[in-house]
C-alpha positions in Angstrom: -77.4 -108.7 -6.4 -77.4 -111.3 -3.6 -77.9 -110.6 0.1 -75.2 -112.3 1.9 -75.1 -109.9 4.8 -76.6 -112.6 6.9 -74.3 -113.9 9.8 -73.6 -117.5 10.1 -74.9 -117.0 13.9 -78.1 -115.4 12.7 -78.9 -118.2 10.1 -78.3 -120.8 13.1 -80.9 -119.0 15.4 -83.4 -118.6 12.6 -82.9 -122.3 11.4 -83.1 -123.4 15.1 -86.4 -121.7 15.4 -87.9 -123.3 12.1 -86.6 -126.8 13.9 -88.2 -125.7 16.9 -91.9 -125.5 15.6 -91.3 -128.4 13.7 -90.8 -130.8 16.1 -93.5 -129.2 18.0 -95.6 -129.7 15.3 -94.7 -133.7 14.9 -95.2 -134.3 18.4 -98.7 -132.7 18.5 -99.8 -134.7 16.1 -98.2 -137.9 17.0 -100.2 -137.6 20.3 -103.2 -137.7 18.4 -102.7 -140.1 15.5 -102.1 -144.3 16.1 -99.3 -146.3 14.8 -101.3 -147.3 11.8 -102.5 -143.8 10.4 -98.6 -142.8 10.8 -97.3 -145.2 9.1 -99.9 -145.1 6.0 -98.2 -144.6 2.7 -99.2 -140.9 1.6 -96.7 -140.6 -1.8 -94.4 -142.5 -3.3 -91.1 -139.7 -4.9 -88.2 -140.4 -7.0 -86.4 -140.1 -3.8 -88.6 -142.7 -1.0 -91.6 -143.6 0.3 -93.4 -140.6 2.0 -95.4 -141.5 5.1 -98.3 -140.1 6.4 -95.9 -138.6 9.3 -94.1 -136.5 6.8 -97.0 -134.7 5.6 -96.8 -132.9 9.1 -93.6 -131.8 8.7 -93.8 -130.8 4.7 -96.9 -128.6 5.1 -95.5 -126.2 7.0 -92.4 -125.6 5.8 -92.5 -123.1 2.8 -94.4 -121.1 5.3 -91.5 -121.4 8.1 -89.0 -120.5 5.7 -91.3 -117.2 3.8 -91.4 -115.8 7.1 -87.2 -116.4 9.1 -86.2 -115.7 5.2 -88.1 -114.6 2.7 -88.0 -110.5 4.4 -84.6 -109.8 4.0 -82.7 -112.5 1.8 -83.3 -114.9 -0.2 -83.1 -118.5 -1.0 -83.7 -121.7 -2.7 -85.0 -124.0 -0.2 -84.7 -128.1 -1.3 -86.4 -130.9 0.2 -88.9 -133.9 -0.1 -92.0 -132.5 -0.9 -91.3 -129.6 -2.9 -90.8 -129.1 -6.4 -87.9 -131.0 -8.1 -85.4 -128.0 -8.6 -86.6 -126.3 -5.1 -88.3 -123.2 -4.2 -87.4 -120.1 -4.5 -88.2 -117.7 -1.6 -89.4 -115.0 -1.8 -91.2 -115.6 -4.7 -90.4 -113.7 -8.2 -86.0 -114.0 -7.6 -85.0 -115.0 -10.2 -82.9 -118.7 -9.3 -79.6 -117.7 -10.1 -79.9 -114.1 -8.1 -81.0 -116.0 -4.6 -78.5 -115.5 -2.2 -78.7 -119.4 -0.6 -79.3 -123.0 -1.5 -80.9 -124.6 1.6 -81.7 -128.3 1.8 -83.9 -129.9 4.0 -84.9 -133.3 5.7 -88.1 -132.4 7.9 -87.9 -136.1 9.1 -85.0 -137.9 8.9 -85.6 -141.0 10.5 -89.4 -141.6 9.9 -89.4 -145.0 9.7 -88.5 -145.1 13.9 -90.6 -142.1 14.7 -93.7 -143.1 13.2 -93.3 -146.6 15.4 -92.5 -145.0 18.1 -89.1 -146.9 18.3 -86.5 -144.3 17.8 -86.1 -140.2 17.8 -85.8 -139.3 14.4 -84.6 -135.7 13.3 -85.2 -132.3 11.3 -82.2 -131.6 9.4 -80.8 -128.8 7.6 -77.7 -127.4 6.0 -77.1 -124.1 4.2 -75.0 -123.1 1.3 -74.1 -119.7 -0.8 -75.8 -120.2 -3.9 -73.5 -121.9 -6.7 -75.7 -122.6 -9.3 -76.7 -126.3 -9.7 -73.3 -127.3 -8.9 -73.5 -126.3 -5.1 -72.9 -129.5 -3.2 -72.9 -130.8 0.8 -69.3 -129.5 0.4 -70.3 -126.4 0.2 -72.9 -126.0 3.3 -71.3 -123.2 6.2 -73.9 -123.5 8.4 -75.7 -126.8 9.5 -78.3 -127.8 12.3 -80.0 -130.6 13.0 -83.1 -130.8 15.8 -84.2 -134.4 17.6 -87.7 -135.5 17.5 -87.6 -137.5 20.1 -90.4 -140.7 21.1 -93.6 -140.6 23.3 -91.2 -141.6 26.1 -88.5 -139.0 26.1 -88.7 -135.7 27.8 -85.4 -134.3 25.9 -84.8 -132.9 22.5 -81.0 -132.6 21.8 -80.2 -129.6 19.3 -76.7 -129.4 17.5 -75.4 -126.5 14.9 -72.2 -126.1 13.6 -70.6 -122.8 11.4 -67.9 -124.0 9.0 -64.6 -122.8 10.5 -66.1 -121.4 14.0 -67.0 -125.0 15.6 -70.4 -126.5 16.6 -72.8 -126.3 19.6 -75.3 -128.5 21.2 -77.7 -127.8 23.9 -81.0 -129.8 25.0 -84.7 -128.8 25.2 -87.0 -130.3 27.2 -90.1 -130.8 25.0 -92.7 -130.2 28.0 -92.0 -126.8 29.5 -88.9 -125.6 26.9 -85.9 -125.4 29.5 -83.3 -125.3 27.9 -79.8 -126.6 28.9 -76.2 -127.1 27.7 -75.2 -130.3 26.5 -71.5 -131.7 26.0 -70.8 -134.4 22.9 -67.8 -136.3 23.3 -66.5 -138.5 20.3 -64.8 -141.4 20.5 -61.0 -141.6 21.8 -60.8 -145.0 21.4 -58.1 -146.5 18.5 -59.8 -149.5 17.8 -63.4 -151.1 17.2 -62.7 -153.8 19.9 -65.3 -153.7 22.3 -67.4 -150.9 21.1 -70.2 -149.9 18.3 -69.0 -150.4 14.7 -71.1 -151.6 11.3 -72.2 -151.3 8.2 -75.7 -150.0 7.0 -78.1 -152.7 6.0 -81.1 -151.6 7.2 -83.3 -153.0 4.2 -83.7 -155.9 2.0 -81.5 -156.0 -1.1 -77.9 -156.5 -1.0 -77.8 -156.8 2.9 -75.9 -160.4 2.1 -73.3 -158.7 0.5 -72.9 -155.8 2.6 -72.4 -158.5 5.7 -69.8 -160.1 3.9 -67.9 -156.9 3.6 -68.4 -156.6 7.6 -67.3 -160.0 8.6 -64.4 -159.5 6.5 -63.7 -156.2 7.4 -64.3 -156.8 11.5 -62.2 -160.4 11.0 -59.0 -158.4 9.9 -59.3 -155.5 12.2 -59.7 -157.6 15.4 -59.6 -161.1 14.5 -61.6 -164.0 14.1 -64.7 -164.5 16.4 -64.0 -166.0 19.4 -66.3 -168.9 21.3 -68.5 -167.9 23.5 -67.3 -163.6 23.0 -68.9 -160.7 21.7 -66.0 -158.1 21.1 -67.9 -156.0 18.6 -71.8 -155.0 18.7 -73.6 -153.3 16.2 -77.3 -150.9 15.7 -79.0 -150.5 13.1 -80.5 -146.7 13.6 -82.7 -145.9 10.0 -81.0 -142.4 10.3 -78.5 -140.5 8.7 -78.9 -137.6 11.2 -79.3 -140.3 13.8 -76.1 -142.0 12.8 -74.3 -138.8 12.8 -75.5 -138.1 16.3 -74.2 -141.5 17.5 -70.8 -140.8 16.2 -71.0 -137.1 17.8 -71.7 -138.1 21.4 -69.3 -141.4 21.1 -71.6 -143.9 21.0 -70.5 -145.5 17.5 -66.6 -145.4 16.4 -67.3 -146.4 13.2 -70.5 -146.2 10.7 -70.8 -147.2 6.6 -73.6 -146.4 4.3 -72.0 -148.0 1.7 -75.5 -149.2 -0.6 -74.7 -147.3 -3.7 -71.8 -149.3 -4.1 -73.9 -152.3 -5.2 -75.7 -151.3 -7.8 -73.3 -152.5 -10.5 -73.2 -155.6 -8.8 -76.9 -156.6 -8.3 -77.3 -155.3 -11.6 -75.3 -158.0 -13.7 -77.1 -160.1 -10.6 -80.7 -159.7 -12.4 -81.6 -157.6 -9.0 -82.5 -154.0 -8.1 -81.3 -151.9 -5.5 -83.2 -150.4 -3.3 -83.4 -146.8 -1.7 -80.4 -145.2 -0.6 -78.9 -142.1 1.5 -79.7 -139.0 -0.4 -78.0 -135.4 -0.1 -80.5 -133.9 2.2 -80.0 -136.9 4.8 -75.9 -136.0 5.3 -76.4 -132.0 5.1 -75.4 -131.7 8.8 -72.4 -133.4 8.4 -70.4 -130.5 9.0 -71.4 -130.7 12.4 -69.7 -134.0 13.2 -67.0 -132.5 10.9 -65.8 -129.2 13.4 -66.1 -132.4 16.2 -63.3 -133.9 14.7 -65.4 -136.7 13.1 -64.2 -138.2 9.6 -67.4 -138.9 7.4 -66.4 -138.9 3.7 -66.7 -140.9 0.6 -65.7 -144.7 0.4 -62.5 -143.8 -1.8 -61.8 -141.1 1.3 -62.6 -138.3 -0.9 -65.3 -135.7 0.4 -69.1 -136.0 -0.3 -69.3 -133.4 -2.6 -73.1 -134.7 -3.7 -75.7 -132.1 -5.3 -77.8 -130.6 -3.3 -81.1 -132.7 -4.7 -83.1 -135.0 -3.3 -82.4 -138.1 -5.4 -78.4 -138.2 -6.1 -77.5 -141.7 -4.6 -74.4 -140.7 -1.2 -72.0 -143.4 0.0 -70.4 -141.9 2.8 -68.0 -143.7 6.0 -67.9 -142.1 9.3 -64.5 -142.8 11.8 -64.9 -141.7 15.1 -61.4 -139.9 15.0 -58.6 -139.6 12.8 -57.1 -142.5 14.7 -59.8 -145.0 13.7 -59.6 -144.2 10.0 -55.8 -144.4 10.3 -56.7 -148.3 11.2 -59.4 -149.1 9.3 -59.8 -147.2 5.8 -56.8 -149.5 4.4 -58.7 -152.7 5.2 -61.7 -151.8 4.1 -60.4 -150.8 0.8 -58.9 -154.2 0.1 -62.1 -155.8 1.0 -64.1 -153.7 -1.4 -62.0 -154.1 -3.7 -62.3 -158.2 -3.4 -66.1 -157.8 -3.5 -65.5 -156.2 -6.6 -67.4 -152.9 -5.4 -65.6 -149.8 -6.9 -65.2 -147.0 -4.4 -64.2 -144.8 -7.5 -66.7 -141.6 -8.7 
């Protein structure tokens, strides 16, 4: 029989904690290692490239989870690094008796982090236990934890409970203090003037994907005018990270829109490359309870597997507003660039 007799509130604290010792963990060793031992290649997955950096985080996580979960529930815990169908803690439940799927990104961002450029960030997202077909749809109970650079004295910590709104405080990494924190998205109707693109962080398709953006950006605001800059753009190498941006109002609008090329480099003669994965949108339910659209490219909602290898095209509008204006339009351009948007 499952144990679901866990509260929402209590998974948050125990999942904050695992964050907690996490990040603490990364940022010990960071202040140890150089650039070029974290950034050495230490595996290669189905899924990405795994990084020296992200050993740190992977060792310790079975053992994090065993001991906030493994005494009085149960669960199947998914991630880079374990096995391909996830483990099951405590060990000897039987998969289809555990009372939670919960899917993990240790390091979401790695790429920044282990440069030193950019905060990357420690994901998770929990679900009741479906069977194999429990998706990101189905996670109540999501928080994600900053890992912030060399530089930065402040870890921002958000959670959200499906139906009961989200929180955010932040930590300061050197003495633990801990203080409230208020995320305010976008208000804005339009992209005029603010932070708006679409993903293109690596090579492969990145031409095409800036066509859809100039085409996109032309319609919604006009052509570029001499001497102006109306729209800007950043390229974070973070799902969590992109999230975030859209949850404090930074960005109004953000696309991850790579698996929609593979058709298309294919009768190309090309490959494409990695793309988003399950365990790098499982907290967006957060930016969800803030009032944030992120859903599929045909508007539908990313109801992915929770795996580590299912390919996730998502779009993120800043408010209800913004997708209003933009959804149509980019729609019509996908649909000239002959990139379905269809399951």
């Amino acid at each position: 029989m499952r144990d679901l007799t866990l509260s929402p509130v209590e998974i948050v604290k125990r999942v904050k904690k695992i964050q907690a010792e996490i990040r603490q963990m990364v940022l010990a060793h960071i202040a140890e290692q150089d650039t070029e031992s974290l950034s050495t290649i230490a595996a290669e997955t189905a899924g990405d490239t795994i990084y020296a950096v992200d050993r740190v985080s992977e060792e310790g996580l079975l053992t994090l989870f065993e001991r906030e979960f493994g005494q009085d529930t149960s669960i199947i815990l998914i991630g880079e690094g374990l096995s391909d169908f996830g483990e099951v803690i405590p060990a000897g439940v039987a998969r289809e008796e555990a009372a939670y799927r919960v899917i993990v990104d240790p390091i979401d961002g790695t790429r920044g982090l282990m440069y030193d450029k950019r905060s990357a960030w420690i994901l998770t997202g929990v679900a009741e236990n479906k069977g194999e077909g429990t998706s990101v749809e189905d996670i109540f109970v999501a928080v994600q934890t900053e890992i912030p650079t060399t530089k930065q004295y402040r870890s921002d910590v958000l959670w959200a409970i499906e139906g009961d709104g989200w929180g955010a405080e932040g930590v300061n990494v050197l003495n633990g203090e801990v203080v409230p924190i208020t995320l305010k998205p976008t208000k804005a109707e339009s992209i005029e003037h603010g932070f708006a693109m679409i993903s293109r962080f690596f090579p492969g398709g990145k031409a095409i994907l800036a066509e859809v953006e100039e085409a996109l950006v032309e319609r919604l605001i006009g052509p570029v005018v001499p001497g102006k800059a109306r729209l800007f753009e950043d390229q974070y190498i973070c799902s969590g990270g992109q999230f975030y941006e859209l949850m404090v109002g930074h960005d109004r609008f953000n696309a991850d829109l790579r698996p929609l090329l593979d058709k298309r480099l294919e009768k190309e003669g090309k490959a494409l490359g990695i793309c988003c994965h399950p365990y790098d949108v499982c907290t967006v339910l957060i930016a969800k309870e803030m009032g944030i659209v992120v859903e599929k490219p045909n508007g539908k909602p990313i109801d992915a597997p929770l795996d580590t290898t299912s390919p996730v095209a998502w779009v993120g509008y800043g408010n209800t507003q913004l997708k209003e204006a933009i959804a149509p339009v980019l729609k019509e351009v996908l649909d000239e660039q002959g990139l379905s948007v269809e399951d």
